[in-house]
C-alpha positions as CSV (number, residue, x, y, z in Angstrom):
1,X,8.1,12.0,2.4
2,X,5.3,9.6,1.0
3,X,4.9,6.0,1.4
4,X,2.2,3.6,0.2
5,X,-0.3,3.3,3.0
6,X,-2.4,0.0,2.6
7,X,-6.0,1.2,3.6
8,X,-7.8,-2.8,2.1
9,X,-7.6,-5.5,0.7
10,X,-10.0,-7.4,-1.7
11,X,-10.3,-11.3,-2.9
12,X,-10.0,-11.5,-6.8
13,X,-13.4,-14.1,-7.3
14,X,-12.5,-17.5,-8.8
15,X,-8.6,-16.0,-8.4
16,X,-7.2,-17.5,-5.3
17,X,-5.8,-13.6,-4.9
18,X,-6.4,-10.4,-4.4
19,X,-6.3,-6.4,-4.7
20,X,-4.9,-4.2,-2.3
21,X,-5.2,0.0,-2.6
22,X,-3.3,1.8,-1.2
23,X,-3.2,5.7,-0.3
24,X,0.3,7.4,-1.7
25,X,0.3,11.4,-1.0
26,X,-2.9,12.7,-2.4
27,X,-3.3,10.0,-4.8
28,X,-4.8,5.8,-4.8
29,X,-2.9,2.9,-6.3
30,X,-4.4,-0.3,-6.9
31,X,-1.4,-3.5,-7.0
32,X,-1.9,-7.1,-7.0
33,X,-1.3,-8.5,-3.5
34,X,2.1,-10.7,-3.2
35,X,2.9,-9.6,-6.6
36,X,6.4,-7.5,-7.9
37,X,5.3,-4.6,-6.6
38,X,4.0,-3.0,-9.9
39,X,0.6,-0.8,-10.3
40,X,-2.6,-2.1,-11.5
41,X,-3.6,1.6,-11.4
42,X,-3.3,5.1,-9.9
43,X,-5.3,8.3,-9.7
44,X,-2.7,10.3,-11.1
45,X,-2.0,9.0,-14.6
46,X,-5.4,7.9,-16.2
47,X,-5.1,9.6,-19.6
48,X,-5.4,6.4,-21.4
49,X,-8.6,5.2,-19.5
50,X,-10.4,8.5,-20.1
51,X,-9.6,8.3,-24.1
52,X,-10.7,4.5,-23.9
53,X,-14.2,5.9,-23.6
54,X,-13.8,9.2,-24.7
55,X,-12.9,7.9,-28.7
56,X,-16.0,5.4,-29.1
57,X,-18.3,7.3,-27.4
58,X,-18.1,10.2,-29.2
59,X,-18.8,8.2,-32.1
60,X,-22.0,6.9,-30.8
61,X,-22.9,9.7,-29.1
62,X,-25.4,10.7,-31.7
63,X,-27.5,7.4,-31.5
64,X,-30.6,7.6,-30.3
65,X,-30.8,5.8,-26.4
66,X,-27.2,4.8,-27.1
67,X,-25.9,2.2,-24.3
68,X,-22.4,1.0,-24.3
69,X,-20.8,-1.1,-21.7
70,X,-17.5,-1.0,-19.7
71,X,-15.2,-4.1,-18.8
72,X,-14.1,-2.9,-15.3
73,X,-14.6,-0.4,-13.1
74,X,-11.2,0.2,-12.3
75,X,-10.6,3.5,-10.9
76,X,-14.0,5.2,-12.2
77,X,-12.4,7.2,-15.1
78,X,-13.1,5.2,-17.9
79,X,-16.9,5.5,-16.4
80,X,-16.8,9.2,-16.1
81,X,-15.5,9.7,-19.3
82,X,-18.3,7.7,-20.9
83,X,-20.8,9.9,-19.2
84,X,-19.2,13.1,-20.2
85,X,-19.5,12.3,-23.8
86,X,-23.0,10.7,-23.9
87,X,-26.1,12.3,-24.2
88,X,-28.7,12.1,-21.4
89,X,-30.7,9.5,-22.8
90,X,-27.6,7.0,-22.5
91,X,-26.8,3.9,-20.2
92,X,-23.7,3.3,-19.5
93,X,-23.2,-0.6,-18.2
94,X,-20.4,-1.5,-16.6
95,X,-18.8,-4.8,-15.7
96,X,-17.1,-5.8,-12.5
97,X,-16.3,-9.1,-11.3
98,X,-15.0,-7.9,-8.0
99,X,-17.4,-6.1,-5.3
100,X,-14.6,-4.4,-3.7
101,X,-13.4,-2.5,-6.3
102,X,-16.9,-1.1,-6.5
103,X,-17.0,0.0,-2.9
104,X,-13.3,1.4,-3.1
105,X,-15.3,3.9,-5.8
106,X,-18.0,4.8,-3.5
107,X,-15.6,5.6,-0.7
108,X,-12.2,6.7,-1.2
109,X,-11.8,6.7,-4.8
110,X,-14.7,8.7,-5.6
111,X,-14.3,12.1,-5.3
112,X,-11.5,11.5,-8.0
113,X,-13.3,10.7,-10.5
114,X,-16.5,13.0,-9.4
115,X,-18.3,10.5,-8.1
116,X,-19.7,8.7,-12.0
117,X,-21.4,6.0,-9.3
118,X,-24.6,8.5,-8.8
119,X,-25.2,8.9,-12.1
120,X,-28.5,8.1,-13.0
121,X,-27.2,6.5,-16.5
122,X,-25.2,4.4,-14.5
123,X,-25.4,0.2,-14.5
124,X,-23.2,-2.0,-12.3
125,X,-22.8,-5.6,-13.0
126,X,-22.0,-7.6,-10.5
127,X,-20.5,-10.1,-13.0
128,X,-17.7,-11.4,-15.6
129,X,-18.5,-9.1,-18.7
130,X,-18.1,-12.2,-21.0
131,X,-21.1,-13.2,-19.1
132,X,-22.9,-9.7,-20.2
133,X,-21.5,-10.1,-23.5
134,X,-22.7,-13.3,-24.3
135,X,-26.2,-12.8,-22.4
136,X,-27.2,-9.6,-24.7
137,X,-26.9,-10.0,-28.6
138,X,-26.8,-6.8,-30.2
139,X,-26.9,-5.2,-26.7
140,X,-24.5,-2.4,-27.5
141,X,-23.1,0.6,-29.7
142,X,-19.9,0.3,-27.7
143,X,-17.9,-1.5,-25.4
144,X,-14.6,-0.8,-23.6
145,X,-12.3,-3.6,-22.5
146,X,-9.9,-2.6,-19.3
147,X,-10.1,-6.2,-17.4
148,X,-6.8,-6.6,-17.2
149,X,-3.0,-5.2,-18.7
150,X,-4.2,-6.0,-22.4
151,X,-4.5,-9.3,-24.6
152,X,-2.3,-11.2,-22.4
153,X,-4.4,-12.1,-19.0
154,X,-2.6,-11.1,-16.0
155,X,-4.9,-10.7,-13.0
156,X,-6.8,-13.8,-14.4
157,X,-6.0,-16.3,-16.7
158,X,-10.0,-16.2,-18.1
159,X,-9.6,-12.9,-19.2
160,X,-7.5,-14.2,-21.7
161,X,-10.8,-15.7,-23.5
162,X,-11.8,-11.7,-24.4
163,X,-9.1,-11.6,-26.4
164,X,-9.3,-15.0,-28.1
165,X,-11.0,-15.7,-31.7
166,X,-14.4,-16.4,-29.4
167,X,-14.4,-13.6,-27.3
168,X,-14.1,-11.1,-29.8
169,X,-16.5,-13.1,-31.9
170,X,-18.7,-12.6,-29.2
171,X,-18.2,-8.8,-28.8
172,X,-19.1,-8.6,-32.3
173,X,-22.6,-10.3,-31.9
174,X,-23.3,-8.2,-28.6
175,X,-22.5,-4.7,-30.8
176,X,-25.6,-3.4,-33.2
177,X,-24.5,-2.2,-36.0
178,X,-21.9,-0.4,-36.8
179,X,-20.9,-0.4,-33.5
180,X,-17.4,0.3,-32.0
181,X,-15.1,-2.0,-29.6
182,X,-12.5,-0.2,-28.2
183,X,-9.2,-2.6,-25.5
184,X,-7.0,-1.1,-23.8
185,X,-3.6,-2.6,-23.2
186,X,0.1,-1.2,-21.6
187,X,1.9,-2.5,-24.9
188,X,1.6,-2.9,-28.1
189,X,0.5,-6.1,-29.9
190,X,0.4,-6.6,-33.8
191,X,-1.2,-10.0,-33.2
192,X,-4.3,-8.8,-31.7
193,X,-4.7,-6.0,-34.6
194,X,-5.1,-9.2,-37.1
195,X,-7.3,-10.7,-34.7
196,X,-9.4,-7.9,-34.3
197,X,-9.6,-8.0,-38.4
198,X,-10.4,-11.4,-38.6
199,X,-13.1,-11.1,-36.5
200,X,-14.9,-8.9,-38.6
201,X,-14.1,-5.3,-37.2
202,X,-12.1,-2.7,-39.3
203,X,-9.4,-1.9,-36.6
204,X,-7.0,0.6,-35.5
205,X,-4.2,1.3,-32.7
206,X,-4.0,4.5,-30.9
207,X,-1.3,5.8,-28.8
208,X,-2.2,7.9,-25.9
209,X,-0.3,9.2,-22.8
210,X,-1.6,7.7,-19.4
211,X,-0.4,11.0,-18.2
212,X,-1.0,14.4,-20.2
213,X,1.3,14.4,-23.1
214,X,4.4,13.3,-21.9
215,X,5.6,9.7,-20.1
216,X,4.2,6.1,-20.8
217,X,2.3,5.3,-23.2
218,X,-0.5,2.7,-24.2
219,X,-2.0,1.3,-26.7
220,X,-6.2,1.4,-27.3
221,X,-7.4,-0.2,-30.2
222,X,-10.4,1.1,-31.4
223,X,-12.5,-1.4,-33.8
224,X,-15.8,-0.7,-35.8
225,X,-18.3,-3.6,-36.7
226,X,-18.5,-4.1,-40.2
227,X,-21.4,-6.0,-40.7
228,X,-24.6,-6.8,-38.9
């Protein structure tokens, strides 16, 4: 029979908490320590993560030196799938505020994702992507929001600040042109669509499976810049 088997534990900076993984059968979980017992994340449903990177990328995938960047490393799927749908030329930049989620990919939780960490076009951050965001105008063709379970902050209140007026303000000025946003979230949320418009982006919620084509699903809306 499996059980969750804890195998670490990792402080959340500026958070006060932390993230534990956790080995179940063949597969990882990720959960919030002390919390209700629900998943961040696991190794076996991550449909929704590869189509958060596999939808904008393949619209930008055609730019010359294309570079997008990733809001969390998460489980390395949303970092794989941007590297199997960019060219060679491409740099992928990703985000991570919390150093052991990057050492949980370049041990355990690699092999699962094949291991997107050697990848040349790979960039880790060691930093809160509103930070990157706000240090690179016109930085990006794309960026890919998984910091947390959508517009509503849950591992950390500041992640909330993405999805405010300035955040996404902010996103827009660190896109080039026409360049593509894409959030992730577990629900629905006709609130953020009208933000997303008001910011300036031409938006659109997609559905996806987190596992094949059956189970939960979430929501990843996918934005392009309109001007500048």
């Amino acid at each position: 029979m499996k059980r969750f088997v804890l195998l670490d534990t990792t402080p959340i900076p500026g958070n006060g908490g932390a993230l534990c993984l956790f080995e179940y059968g063949e597969d990882f979980v990720i959960k919030i320590q002390g919390g209700d017992g629900g998943q961040l994340m696991n190794t076996r449903m991550h449909g929704s993560e590869d189509a958060l990177a596999q939808i904008p990328c393949r619209k930008v995938a055609g730019r010359p030196g294309s570079r997008v960047l990733i809001g969390g490393l998460g489980m390395g799927f949303t970092l794989a799938s941007a590297l199997k749908h960019l060219g060679k030329g491409a740099e992928v930049v990703v985000a991570e505020l919390v150093p052991g989620v990057v050492e949980w990919n370049r041990g355990p939780l690699g092999e699962k994702s094949g291991r997107p960490l050697l990848d040349p076009r790979t960039v880790i951050r060691m930093e809160d992507v509103a930070k990157v965001l706000q240090a690179e105008p016109q930085g990006f063709d794309a960026i890919m929001l998984d910091v947390d379970n959508g517009p509503e902050g849950l591992t950390q209140k500041a992640n909330s600040w993405l999805y405010s007026a300035a955040g996404l303000s902010a996103c827009a000025k660190a896109l080039r042109p026409k360049g593509v946003l894409a959030v992730w979230s577990a629900s629905a949320d006709r609130l953020f669509s009208d933000k997303l418009r008001k910011a300036g982006f031409k938006a659109e919620e997609v559905q996806v499976f987190a596992h094949g084509n059956k189970g939960t699903r979430h929501t990843i809306w996918i934005a392009e810049k309109l001007k500048g």
